[in-house]
C-alpha positions in Angstrom: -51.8 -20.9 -26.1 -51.6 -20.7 -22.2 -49.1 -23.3 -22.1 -47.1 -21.7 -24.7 -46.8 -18.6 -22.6 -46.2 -19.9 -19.3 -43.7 -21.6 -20.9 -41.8 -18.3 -22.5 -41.9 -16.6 -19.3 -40.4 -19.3 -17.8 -37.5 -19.4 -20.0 -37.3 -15.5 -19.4 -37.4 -15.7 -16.3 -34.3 -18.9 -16.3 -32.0 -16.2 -18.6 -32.3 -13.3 -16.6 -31.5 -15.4 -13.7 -28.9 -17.1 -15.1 -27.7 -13.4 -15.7 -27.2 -12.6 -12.3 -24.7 -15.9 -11.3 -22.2 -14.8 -13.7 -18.8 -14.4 -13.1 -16.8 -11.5 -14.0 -13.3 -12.1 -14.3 -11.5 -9.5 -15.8 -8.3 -10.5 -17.6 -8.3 -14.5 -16.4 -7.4 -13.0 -12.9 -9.7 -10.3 -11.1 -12.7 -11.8 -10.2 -15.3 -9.4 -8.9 -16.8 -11.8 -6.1 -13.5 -11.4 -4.8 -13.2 -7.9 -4.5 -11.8 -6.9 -7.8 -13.2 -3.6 -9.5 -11.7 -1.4 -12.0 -10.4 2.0 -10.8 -8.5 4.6 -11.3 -5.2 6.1 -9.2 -7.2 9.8 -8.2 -4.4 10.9 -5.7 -0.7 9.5 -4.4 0.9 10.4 -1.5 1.3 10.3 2.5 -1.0 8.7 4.2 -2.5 11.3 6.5 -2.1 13.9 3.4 -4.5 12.2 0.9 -7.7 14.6 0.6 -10.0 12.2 -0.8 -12.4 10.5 1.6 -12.4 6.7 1.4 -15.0 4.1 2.8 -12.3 1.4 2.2 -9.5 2.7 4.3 -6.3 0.6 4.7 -5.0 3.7 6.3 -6.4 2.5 9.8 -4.0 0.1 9.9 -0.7 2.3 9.1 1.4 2.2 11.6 3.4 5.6 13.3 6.8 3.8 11.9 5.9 3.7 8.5 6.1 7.6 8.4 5.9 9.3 4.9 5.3 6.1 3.3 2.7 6.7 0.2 -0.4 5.7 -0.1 -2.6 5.5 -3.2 -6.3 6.4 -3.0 -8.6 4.7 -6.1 -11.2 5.6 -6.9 -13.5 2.5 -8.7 -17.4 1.9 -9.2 -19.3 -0.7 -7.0 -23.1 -1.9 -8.1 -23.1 1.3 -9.9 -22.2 3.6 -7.2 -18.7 5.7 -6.7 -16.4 4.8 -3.9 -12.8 5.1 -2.9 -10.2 2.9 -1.6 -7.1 4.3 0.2 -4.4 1.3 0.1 -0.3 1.3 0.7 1.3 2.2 -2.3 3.0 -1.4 -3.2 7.1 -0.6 -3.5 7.5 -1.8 -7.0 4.2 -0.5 -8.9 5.0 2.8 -10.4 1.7 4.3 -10.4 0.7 8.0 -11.6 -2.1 9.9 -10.8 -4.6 8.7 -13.9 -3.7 5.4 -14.2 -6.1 2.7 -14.9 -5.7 0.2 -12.1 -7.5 -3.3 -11.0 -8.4 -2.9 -6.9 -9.8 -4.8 -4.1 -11.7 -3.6 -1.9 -11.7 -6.7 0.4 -8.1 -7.0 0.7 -5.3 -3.8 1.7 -2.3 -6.3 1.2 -3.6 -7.0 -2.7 -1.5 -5.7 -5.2 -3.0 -2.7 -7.2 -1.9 -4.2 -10.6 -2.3 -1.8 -14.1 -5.3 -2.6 -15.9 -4.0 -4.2 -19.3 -5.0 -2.0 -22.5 
């Protein structure tokens, strides 16, 4: 009987670890150990005119030339807690305050790409 339950706790203890080196890949593309997370677009505009403080700031790196150039601030969960990300807005996404967005926060020249439905 012993045996039988070291044995079951063992094989708990296999599947909740095998739980935690999963993947998450969302839509064959976005992998979360890359920096992916969902989000969504919470404000758009200037750089130095978005209210919204962000741990991940791409902002730093704006430079004086790129003037009124907009900027997108995400906002997206990581491990369960709320964050933001301030990125450049990319010149061909035609984002809106709302929209449902894939980010990274790893990367400021990744594409903020809409989430699929």
């Amino acid at each position: 009987m012993k045996t039988l339950m070291a044995l079951g706790l063992v094989a708990v203890s296999l599947v909740s670890l095998s739980g935690c080196a999963t993947t998450i890949v969302h839509e064959d593309r976005y992998a979360e150990s890359e920096g992916w997370r969902k989000g969504t677009v919470v404000e758009i505009g200037p750089a130095e005119d978005l209210k919204r403080p962000s741990f991940y700031d791409c902002r730093t790196k704006a430079s004086d030339s790129e003037g009124s150039a907009p900027y997108v601030m995400v906002a997206f969960l990581r491990n369960g807690n709320p964050y933001a990300r301030a990125a450049k807005l990319p010149a061909d996404a035609q984002l809106q305050v709302g929209d449902k967005v894939y980010v990274n926060f790893k990367d400021c020249s990744a594409p903020i790409p809409k989430r699929g439905s």
